[in-house]
Steps between C-alpha positions, in 0.01 A plus 500: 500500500834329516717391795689793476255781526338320752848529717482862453133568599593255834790763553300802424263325807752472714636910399178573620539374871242236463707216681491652825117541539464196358703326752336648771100423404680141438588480866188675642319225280684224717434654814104557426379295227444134530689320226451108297711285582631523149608882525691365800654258324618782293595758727724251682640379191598852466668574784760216502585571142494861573722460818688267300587716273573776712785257639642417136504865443680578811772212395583653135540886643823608467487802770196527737404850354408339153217377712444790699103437523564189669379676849146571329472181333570290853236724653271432259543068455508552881149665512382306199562149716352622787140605304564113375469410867189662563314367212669196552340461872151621381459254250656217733282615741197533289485198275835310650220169675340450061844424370898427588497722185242746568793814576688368149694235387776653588486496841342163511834349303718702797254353777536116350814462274723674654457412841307186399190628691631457832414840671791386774768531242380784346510684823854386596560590109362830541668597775862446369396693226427782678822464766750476160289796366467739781795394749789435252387692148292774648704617804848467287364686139370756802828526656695547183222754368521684859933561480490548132282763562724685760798458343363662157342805646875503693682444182292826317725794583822287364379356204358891365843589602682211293255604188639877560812377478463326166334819336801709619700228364325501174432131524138620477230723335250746663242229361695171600556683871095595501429153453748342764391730756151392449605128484644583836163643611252204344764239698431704828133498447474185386709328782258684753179381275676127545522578905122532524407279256712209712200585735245401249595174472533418882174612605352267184682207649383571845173612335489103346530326859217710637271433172576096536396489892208732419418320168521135691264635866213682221534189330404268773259752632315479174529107435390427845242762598300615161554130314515282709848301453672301757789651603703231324328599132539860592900460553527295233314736216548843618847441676606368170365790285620750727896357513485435108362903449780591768798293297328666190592830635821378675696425221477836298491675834882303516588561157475880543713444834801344338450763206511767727825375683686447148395835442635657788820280561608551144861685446404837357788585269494192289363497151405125540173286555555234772556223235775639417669638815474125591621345239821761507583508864377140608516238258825659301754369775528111447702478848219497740296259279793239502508462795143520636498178195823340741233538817229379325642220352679404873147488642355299210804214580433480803287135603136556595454848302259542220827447242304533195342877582863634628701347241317633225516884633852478557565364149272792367727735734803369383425539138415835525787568684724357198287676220561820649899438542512401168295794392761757733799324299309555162426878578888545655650341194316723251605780732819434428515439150328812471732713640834318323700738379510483128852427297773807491494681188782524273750752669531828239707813447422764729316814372333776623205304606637387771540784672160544647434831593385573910143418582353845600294288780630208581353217743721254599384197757652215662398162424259398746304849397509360154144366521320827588636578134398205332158529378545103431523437881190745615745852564306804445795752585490563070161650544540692816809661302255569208266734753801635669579644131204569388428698843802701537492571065150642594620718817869585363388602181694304298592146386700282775722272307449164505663256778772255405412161736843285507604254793840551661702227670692757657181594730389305805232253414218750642651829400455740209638830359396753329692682266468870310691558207744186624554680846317284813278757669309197732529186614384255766396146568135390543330145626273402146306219716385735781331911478662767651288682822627856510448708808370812367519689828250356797393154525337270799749233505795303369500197289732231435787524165769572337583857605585726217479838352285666212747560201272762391458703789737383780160424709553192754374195420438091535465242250207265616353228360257551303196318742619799738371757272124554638691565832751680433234726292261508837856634682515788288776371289480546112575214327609421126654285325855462395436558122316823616827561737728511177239693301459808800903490507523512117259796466671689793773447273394614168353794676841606690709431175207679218725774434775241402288306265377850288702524212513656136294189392269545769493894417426461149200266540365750816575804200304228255165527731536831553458514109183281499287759709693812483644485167648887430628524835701208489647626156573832621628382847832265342701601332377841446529589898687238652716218395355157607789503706398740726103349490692183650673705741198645637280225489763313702515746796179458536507147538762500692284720757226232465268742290311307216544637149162397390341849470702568132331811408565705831872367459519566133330880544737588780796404319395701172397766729878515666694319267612787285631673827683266613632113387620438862351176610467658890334808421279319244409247781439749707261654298338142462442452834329810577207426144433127677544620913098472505573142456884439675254655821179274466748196463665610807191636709197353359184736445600675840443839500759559752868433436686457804896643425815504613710842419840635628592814685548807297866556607565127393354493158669823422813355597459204316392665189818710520666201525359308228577836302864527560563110474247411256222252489663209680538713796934378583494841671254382794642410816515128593386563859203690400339307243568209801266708711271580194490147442413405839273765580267429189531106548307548870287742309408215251455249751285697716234585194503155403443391819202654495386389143570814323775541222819681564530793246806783507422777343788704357580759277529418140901571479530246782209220423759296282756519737264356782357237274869357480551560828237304685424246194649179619536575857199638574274377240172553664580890453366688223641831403314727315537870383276771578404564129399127514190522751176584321362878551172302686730233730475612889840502662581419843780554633595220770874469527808779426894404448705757618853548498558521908409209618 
């Protein structure tokens, strides 16, 4: 069998659950059976390499939930050390007056070579080990594991509302989302698994002071009373044994301790080992190694120091500290060689390629925003742009244009505008070296920033640094990032401004899918019905109103259904609405079955529509001060259903339902207005609010 298939029949082993059973008779075995010393020798070879490399493994994790077992695997060393103790003490006690090595070499070489057999320095050895391990590792890695705990299961409710934000956003998929939320659940358990597990390794170190005392009093009890040593022989044979099989277990038992408190004290949103965060953020700055060199080297000159020791540190220092300036120059010199502009081209003619045509979305940043667009430099605003396109192409129905990125000098160095068709419809200034913390609503505190506003949706706000961000999340506060901050404002954008980006282009290639699953429809529907003209009409209103276009057949089969009565965009729209108001009312209301409304008075809608009649559809005939009161009357309306966490629907007749929809649009755009032909046969209505004229 080769090396390989023996790998896979280990792995098929350990499929089968084996380990854990196995583990277990292994420790029962060191707490029952009496051992050789050579299978101790073993075993406690084991358990420093295996604590060892526990420690290593600990050291080269990049995030402490790529070793999320870490809880079960202390518990386990811990346990497995502790069965070493007891079979440790029987054999000792058993066979410890033959041999120095009757309990194992290994403990013999801890009882004479490394505290050259003196049982007084082994104890005052011992006992520092265990003060370093259990009243400056232990207590600390406990500490840290305790808070970190809190302040995760605080942080929960804002981090599931910062990954809801990204999926509106369309930074993120259903299946990217599923598997941040559970990240955020395995850090939660986890951190609570580390809080207990913190208790696992005190009680071993407190467990290893009572095993010594007991270990050294059995020992003299047995020397003395069943063979006969003077007191002198028993100290110096079983004393010895029982501090080299307590440094044996020490030492891992230590090991695990400082693993633990790496573990725990590790910064949680770096993708770096601890090699490497060192080596970036502590031996990269050549200042603070000058001049500890310039100390040094003071304290080596100075007469009756130990010159030789000093001076050779500080000229160690001091060379580093000159390697790495030299290196800094290097890297800035390349920089800018790099980014020299090249030579002017020949200046031409003018022609028709230079008039660039207007970006149909356009991005355009200020200069210190310039990295979060530089994929170069680390910016991930290009892919965040990517989902918000690929989200709202999905929802809309059709496909958003692509975004034109440019820097403007013009702009303040943190601002940005968006543009639509060359118009600016948004712009505002964000912090790119600290996350936004937006108030959305109730929260248990203040923090400390920048104050500022959501571009997106005009929600109050702070920037905060970023090692604020587990405590602003435990306030309540949702916090993102400013790449995510452009990315919400740019799809608010997009979504407001659909209507503008529809064109005959766009129209076509909708008309051109329509053809791949509905083939004789789409033939018969332009230009045999309508004129693409009038498709793009239509399909315009209704983004304009926010409805997506997506459902092409019901569209398509209401138009060739009305189309040869009319060609008027309205009516046609009309019509429209009423084939997809299933859908314009589970958008708005969800899978309620009740639809809470808002409706006028009889006299007033019969006024209006007389209105509306005489004056025509943009309604020049109503009365300033009563579409004030209108206006004011069904903005408290609005305010009072969404107060309450219900949407804010007016239901009108069908004559006036475009009229309203202009009305109320941009003023009031929390409002929906829909028709009664709109509402499903099967939708409930409630009627919880009425407009009337006298008010």
């Amino acid at each position: 069998m080769n090396p390989s298939a023996i790998m896979r029949r280990l792995k098929g082993i350990g499929g089968l659950g084996l380990g854990a059973p196995i583990l277990v008779l292994l420790m029962l075995m060191l707490l029952v059976l009496p051992l050789p010393a050579f299978v101790l020798d073993l075993f406690f070879t084991f358990n420093i390499a295996f604590s060892l490399i526990i420690l290593l493994v600990v050291i080269y994790t990049a995030r402490p939930l790529d070793f999320a077992v870490f809880p079960t695997v202390l518990l386990v060393a811990t346990l497995l050390r502790l069965g070493l103790n007891v079979a440790s003490t029987r054999v000792v006690l058993l066979e410890g007056h033959t041999s120095p090595d009757a309990a194992g070499r290994v403990i013999e070489a801890f009882g004479a070579f490394v505290i050259g057999g003196n049982f007084a320095v082994g104890l005052v050895v011992f006992a520092i080990l265990v003060i370093i391990n259990f009243v400056v590792i232990t207590k600390g890695a406990g500490r840290v594991s305790e808070v970190s705990a809190r302040f995760t299961l605080d942080a929960m409710p804002g981090k599931q509302m910062a990954i809801d934000a990204d999926l509106n956003a369309g930074l993120l998929s259903q299946d990217e989302a599923r598997v941040r939320r559970a990240e955020v659940a395995q850090e939660a358990d986890f951190y609570g698994a580390m809080d207990g597990a913190s208790k696992f390794v005190r009680g071993d170190a407190v467990a290893g002071i009572l095993i010594l005392f007991i270990n050294i009093i059995g020992g003299l009890v047995v020397g003395m009373a069943q063979h006969e040593m003077s007191i002198t022989e028993s100290l110096q044979r079983y004393v010895l044994l029982t501090i080299g099989d307590g440094l044996v277990a020490q030492i891992p038992s230590l090991l695990l301790s400082v693993a633990s408190a790496i573990l725990v004290t590790r910064v949680t949103n770096s993708d770096e080992d601890v090699g490497r965060q060192f080596s970036a953020q502590f031996l990269d700055h050549p200042k603070p190694l000058a001049i500890s060199a310039g100390v040094i080297g003071s304290l080596g000159l100075i007469p009756g120091m130990p010159n030789l020791p000093f001076l050779i540190l500080a000229s160690i220092l001091g060379g580093s500290a000159w390697y790495l300036t030299q290196r800094g120059r290097r890297q800035a010199s390349e920089d800018l060689e790099a980014e020299s502009s090249p030579p002017e081209p020949e200046v031409r003619d003018l022609s028709w390629e230079d008039v660039m045509p207007v970006d149909r979305v356009g991005l355009q940043v200020g200069y210190r925003l310039i990295p979060l667009v530089d994929k170069q430099q680390g910016g991930q605003l290009m892919s965040r742009i990517k989902g918000v396109r690929k989200k709202l192409s999905q929802e809309l129905g059709f496909l958003i244009p692509s975004v034109h990125i440019r820097d403007n000098l013009d702009l303040a160095p943190n601002a940005y505008r968006l543009q639509v068709l060359g118009v600016t419809a948004g712009e505002a200034e964000i912090h790119p070296d600290r996350e936004m913390a937006i108030n959305p609503g109730q929260v248990f505190g203040s923090i400390q920033g920048v104050e500022g506003k959501d571009p997106a949706f005009g929600l109050d706000a702070v920037w905060i640094d970023s090692a604020q961000k587990d405590h602003a999340q435990a306030l309540g506060y949702t916090v993102v990032d400013s790449e995510t901050v452009v990315a919400t404002h740019l799809s608010q954008v997009l979504q407001d401004h659909a209507h503008q980006l529809f064109g005959h282009e766009e129209g076509q290639q909708w008309l051109d899918n329509l053809a791949k699953v509905a083939p004789k429809l789409a033939e018969l529907l332009v230009p045999q019905i309508i004129p693409l003209t009038v498709l793009v009409k239509v399909l315009q209103r209704l983004l304009k109103e926010k409805i997506s276009i997506r459902d092409m057949i019901t569209i398509a089969e209401t138009l060739a259904e009305h189309g040869g009565i009319s060609q008027d965009s309205d009516a046609l729209t009309a019509a429209v609405r009423t084939a997809l108001g299933r859908a314009i009312v589970q958008k708005i209301n969800g899978l309620e079955y009740e639809l809470p409304v808002i409706t006028l008075d009889p006299e007033l809608e019969q006024l209006l529509q007389k209105t509306l009649q005489n004056a025509g559809a943009e309604g020049a005939g109503i009365e300033p001060g009563l579409a004030q009161r209108m206006h004011q009357l069904l903005e408290q309306q609005a305010q009072s259903l969404e107060a309450t966490g219900k949407p804010a629907v007016l239901l009108v007749s069908a004559l006036l339902r475009a009229w309203f929809s202009r009305f109320v649009r941009h003023s009031i755009p929390g409002l929906h207005v829909l028709a009664y032909n709109e509402v499903p046969e099967d939708q409930q209505i409630k009627v919880v609010g009425v407009v009337g004229q006298q008010t």
